[in-house]
C-alpha positions in Angstrom: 231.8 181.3 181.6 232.6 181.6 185.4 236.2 180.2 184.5 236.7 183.2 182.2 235.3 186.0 185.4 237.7 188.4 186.1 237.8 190.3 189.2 239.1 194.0 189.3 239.9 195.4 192.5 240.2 198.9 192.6 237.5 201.4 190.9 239.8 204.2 189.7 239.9 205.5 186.0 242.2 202.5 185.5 240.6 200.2 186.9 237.6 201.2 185.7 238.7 201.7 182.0 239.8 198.0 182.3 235.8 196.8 183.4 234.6 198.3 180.4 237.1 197.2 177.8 236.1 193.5 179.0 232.1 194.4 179.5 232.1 196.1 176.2 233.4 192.3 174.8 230.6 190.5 176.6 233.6 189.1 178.8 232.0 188.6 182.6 233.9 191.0 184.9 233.5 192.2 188.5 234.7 195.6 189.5 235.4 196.5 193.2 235.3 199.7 194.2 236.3 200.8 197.9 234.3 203.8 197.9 231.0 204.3 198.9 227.9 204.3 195.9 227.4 207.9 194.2 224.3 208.7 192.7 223.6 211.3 190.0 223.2 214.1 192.4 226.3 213.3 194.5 228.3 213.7 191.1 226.6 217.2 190.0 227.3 218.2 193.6 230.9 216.9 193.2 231.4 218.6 189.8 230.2 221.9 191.0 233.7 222.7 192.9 236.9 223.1 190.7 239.5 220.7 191.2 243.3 222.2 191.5 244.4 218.9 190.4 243.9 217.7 186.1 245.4 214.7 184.3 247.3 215.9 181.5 245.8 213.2 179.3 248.1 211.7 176.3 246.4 211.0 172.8 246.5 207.3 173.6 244.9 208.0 176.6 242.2 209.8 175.1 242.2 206.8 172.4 241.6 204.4 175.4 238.4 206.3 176.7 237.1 207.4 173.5 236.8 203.6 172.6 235.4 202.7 175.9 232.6 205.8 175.3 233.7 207.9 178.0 235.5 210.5 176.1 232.6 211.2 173.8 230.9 212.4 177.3 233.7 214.5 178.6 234.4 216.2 175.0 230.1 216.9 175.7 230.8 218.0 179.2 233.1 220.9 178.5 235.4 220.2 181.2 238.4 219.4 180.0 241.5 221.8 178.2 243.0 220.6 175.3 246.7 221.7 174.5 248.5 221.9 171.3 251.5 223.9 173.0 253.9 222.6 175.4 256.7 224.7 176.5 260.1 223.5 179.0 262.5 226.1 179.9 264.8 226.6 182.7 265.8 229.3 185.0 269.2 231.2 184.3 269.6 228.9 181.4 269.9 228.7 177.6 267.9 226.8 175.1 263.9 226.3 175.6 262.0 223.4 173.9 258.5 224.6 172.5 256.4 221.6 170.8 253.4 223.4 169.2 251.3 225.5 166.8 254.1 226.6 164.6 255.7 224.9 161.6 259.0 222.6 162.9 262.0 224.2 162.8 260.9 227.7 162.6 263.3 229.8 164.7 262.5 232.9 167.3 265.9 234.4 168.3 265.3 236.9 171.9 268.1 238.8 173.3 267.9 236.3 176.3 269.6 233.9 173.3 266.8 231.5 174.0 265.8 229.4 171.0 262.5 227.6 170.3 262.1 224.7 168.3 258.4 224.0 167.3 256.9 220.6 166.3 253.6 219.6 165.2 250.3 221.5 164.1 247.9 219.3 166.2 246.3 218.5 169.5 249.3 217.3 172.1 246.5 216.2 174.7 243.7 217.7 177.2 244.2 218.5 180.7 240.9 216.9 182.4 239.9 216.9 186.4 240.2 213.8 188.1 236.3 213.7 188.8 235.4 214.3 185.4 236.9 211.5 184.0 235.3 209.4 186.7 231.9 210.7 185.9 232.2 209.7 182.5 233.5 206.4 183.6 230.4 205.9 186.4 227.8 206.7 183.4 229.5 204.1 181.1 229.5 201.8 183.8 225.7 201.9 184.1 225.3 201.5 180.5 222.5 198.7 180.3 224.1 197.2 177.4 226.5 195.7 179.2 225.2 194.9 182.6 224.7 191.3 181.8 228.6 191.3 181.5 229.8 193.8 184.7 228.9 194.0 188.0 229.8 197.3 190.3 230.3 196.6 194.0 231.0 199.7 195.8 231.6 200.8 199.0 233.0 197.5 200.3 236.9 196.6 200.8 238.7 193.5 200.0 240.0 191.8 203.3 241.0 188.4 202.6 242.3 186.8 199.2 243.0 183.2 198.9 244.7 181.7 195.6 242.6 178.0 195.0 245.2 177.0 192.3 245.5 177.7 188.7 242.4 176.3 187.6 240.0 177.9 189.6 242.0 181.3 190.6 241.0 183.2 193.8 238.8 183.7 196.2 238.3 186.9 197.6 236.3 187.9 200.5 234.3 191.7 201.2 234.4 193.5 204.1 230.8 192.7 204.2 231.4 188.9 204.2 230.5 188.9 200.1 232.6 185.9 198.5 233.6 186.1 195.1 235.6 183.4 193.0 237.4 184.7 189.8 240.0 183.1 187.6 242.3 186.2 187.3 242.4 189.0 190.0 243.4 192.5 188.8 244.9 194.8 191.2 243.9 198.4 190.1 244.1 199.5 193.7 246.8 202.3 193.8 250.1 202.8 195.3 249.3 201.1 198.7 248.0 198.0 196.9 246.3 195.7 199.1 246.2 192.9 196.4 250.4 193.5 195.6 250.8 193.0 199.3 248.8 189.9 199.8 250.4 188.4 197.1 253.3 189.2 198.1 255.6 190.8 195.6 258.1 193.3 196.8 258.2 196.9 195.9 261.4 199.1 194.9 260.8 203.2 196.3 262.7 206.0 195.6 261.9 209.2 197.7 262.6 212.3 196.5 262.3 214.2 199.4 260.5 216.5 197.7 257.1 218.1 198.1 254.5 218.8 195.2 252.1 221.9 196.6 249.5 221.9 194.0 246.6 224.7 193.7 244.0 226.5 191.0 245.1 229.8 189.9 243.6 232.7 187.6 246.4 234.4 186.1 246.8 238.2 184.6 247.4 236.4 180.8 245.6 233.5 178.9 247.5 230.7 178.5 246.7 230.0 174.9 246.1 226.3 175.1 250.1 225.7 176.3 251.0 223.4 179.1 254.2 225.3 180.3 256.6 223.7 182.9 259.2 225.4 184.3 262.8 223.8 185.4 264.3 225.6 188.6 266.6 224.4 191.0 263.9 223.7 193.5 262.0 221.6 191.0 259.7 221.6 188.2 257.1 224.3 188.0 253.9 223.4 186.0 251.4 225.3 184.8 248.6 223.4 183.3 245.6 225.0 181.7 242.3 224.3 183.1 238.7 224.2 182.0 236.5 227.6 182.5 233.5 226.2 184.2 231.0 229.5 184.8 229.7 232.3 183.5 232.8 234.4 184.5 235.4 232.3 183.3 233.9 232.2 179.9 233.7 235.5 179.4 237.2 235.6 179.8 239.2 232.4 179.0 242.1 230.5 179.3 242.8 232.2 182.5 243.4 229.2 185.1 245.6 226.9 185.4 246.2 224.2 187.7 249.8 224.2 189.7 251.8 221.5 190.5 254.6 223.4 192.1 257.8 220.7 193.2 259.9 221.9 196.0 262.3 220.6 198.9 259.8 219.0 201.6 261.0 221.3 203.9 260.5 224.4 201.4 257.2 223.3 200.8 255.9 222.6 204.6 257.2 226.6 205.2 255.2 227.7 202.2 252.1 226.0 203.2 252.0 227.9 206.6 251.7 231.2 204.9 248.5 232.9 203.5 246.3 231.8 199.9 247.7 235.7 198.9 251.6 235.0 200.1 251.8 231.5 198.1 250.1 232.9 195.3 253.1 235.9 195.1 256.1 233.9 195.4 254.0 231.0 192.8 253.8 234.1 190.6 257.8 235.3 191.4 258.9 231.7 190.8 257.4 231.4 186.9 259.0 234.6 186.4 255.8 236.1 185.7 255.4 233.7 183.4 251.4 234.4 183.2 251.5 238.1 184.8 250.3 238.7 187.9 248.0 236.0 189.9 244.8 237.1 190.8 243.4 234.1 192.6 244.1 230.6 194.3 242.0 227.7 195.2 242.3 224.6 196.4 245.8 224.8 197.6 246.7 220.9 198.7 250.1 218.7 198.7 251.7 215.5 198.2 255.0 214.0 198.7 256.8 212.8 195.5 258.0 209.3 195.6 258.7 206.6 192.6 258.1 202.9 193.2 258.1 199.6 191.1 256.7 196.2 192.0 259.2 193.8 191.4 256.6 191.8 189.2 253.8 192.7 187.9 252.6 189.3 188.0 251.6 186.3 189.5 249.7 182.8 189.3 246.0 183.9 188.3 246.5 187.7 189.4 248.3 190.8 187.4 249.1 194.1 188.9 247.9 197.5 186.8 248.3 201.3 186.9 249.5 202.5 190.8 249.7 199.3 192.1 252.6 198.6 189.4 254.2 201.6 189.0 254.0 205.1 190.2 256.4 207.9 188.4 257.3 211.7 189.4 255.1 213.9 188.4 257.1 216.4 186.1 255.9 214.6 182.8 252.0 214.3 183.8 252.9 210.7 183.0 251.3 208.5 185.8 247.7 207.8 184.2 249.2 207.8 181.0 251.5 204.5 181.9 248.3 203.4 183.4 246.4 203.9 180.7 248.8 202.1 178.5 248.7 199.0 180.8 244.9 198.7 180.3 245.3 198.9 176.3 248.2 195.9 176.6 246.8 193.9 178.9 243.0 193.5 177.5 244.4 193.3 174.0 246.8 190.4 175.0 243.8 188.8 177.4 241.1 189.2 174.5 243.7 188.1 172.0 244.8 184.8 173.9 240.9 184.1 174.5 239.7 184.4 170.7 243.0 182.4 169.5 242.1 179.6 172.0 238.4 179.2 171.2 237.7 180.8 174.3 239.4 178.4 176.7 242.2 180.3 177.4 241.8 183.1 180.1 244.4 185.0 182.7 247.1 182.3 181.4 250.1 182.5 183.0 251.9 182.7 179.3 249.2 185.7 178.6 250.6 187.3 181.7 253.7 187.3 180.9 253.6 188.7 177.7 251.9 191.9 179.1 254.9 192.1 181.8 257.8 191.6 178.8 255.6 194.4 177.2 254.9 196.8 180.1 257.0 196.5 183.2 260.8 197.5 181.0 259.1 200.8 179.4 257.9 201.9 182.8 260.8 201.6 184.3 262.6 203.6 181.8 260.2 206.2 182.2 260.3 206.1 185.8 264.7 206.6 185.7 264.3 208.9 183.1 262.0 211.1 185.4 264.1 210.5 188.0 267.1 211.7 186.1 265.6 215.0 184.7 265.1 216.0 188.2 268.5 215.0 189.5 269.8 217.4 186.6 267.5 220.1 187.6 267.0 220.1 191.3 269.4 219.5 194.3 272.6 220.9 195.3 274.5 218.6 192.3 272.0 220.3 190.1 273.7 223.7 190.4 277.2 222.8 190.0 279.1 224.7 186.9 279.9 221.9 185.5 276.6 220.5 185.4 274.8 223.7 184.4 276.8 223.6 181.5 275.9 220.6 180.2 272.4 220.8 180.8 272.4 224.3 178.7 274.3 222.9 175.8 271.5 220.0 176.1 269.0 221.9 175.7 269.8 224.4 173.3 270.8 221.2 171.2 267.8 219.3 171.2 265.8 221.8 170.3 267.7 222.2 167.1 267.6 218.1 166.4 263.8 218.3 164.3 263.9 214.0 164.3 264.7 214.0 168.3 261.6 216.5 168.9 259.3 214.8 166.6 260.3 211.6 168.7 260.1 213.4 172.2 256.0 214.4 171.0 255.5 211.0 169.9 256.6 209.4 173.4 255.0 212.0 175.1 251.3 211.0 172.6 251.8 207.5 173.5 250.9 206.9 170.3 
């Protein structure tokens, strides 16, 4: 069996996700995980504080976990939002898309001459904190059904990798001097990849010189179960509904949301100098009083938006996942998604190859490839395509007539095209 080991590096919620869908088919796999071991207290500490920052989790996403068991935990856990609203609009602008609650196609005419075109009756997703999901990862993890398949190291970083050919794969050596042999290495380990730079495959960025300030807000109004992101010339505004976690919030729901506010890097280093209560104004000015009024903030943080591609996404005996492929802009709440979606291929086409062989074929170069034919072309089109909304919305180019214009008539149009917005859910599901 040691010829069919895999070695993950990189304990994430991809990475993770990936362990398990090859544990959970008695498949040997080590997972590597750079951070130090939690035990159950440190995660009910953790878990106590409210995170500004959720994962707007697709349909297939939730798939994913739900077939791994972690979802059935979350779902228990209470912590996550589901949506089955999403609303885009822009500043100054005609035409609003609204995929929701409502029958397709019915039709609210306001004297702004918006118009909304809703689509579909059912859940769109669930906005979910980061630590929650990893929670419900770490307990499936330790599942003793599958711990004569997967082993956890954590707390120790990869610092030397050293490919032994194609038969025998790599060997990889801890910080703590721990040697481990595997015949495919997975690099689940985010957007600074150690295991894409040792292996040396190139990397395409794009910065955006932009500036995502992201927070936790209560707002004056519920948002009714609708992810809502706004399109201004600064950049996209999102407000993304959040769990209620105590006593308070229950009693009144649907009141916080979690920001992630896009704005020129230089914009957004200004902002951040000025008071929770100042930030929490102009947030409020910005989405128009969207919400009403904004009665608190937490957890204000930020993060500069770049896009990157690896050039491959493989090599001999190793295969590159989630960050460490790909990274997108935020506007969609796409990032994990495409990760997600790169777990599903690649243990399908790994588990698929295996059966079909007898079990003799493993990490096979051919296998490999396949999941890059199948992966690498749809994230980049999602990656241009986010790249192109914003050029449409944000920048000086943005805000020519001419371009306005367009973008208007776009808008109102699409959301009068019933196929084009069922499609736009569907791609948006990942289903």
């Amino acid at each position: 069996m040691q010829n069919n080991h895999t070695l993950i590096i990189g304990g994430g919620i991809v990475g993770a996700s990936l362990a398990l869908k090859l544990a959970q088919a008695k498949l040997p796999v080590t997972l590597i995980d750079a951070h130090p071991k939690r035990s159950e207290k440190d995660w009910v500490d953790k878990l106590q504080q409210r995170d500004a920052r959720v994962y707007a989790l697709s349909l297939a996403s939730i798939r994913l976990l739900e077939n791994i068991g972690a979802w059935q935990k979350i779902a228990t856990s209470g912590r996550k939002a589901d949506y089955t609203q999403m609303q885009v609009w822009q500043r100054d602008g005609i035409g609003e898309l609204l995929f929701g609650e409502n029958e397709l196609g019915e039709r609210n005419d306001n004297n702004d001459g918006d118009d909304k075109a809703n689509v579909t009756s059912e859940l769109l997703g669930s906005m979910v904190e980061p630590a929650v999901i990893e929670y419900a990862l770490w307990q499936c993890l330790h599942d003793p059904a599958i711990s004569e398949y997967l082993t956890v190291i954590a707390g120790q970083k990869v610092v030397q990798m050293d490919w032994q050919g194609s038969q025998h794969g790599y060997r990889v050596t801890l910080s703590d001097n721990t040697v481990i042999t595997a015949k495919l290495l997975v690099g689940a380990d985010g957007r600074g990849s150690f295991v894409r730079r040792q292996a040396g495959i190139e990397l395409d960025t794009l910065d955006y010189k932009q500036t995502a300030i992201c927070c936790a807000i209560q707002t004056e109004k519920p948002h009714k179960a609708t992810a809502r992101q706004a399109m201004l010339p600064t950049g996209t505004l999102a407000l993304l509904p959040l769990a209620d976690i105590t006593d308070a919030d229950k009693a009144q729901p649907q009141h916080w949301q979690s920001i992630v506010w896009t704005l020129p890097r230089n914009q957004a280093l200004d902002y951040l100098t000025e008071s929770p209560r100042t930030i929490a104004d102009k947030l409020a000015a910005a989405s128009s009083y969207e919400l009403g009024a904004i009665s608190q903030i937490e957890s204000i943080d930020s993060f500069p938006l770049t896009a990157q591609q690896a050039n491959s996404y493989i090599s001999d005996n190793l295969v590159l996942i989630g960050d460490a492929a790909h990274g997108v802009h935020p506007l969609a709440g796409q990032g994990l998604n495409l990760g997600m979606l790169d777990v599903a291929v690649l243990s399908e086409q790994l588990l698929h190859d295996f059966a079909r062989s007898g079990g003799t074929l493993w990490g096979a170069n051919q296998t490999l490839r396949l999941y890059e034919r199948l992966r690498r072309p749809h994230n980049s089109l999602m990656m241009h395509s986010f790249s192109a909304l914003n050029w449409l919305f944000a920048g000086e180019l943005a805000q020519l007539r001419p371009i306005q214009q367009i973008r208007n008539e776009g808008m109102y149009r699409v959301s009068k095209i019933k196929p084009l917005m069922r499609l736009f859910t569907k791609k948006a599901s990942g289903v």
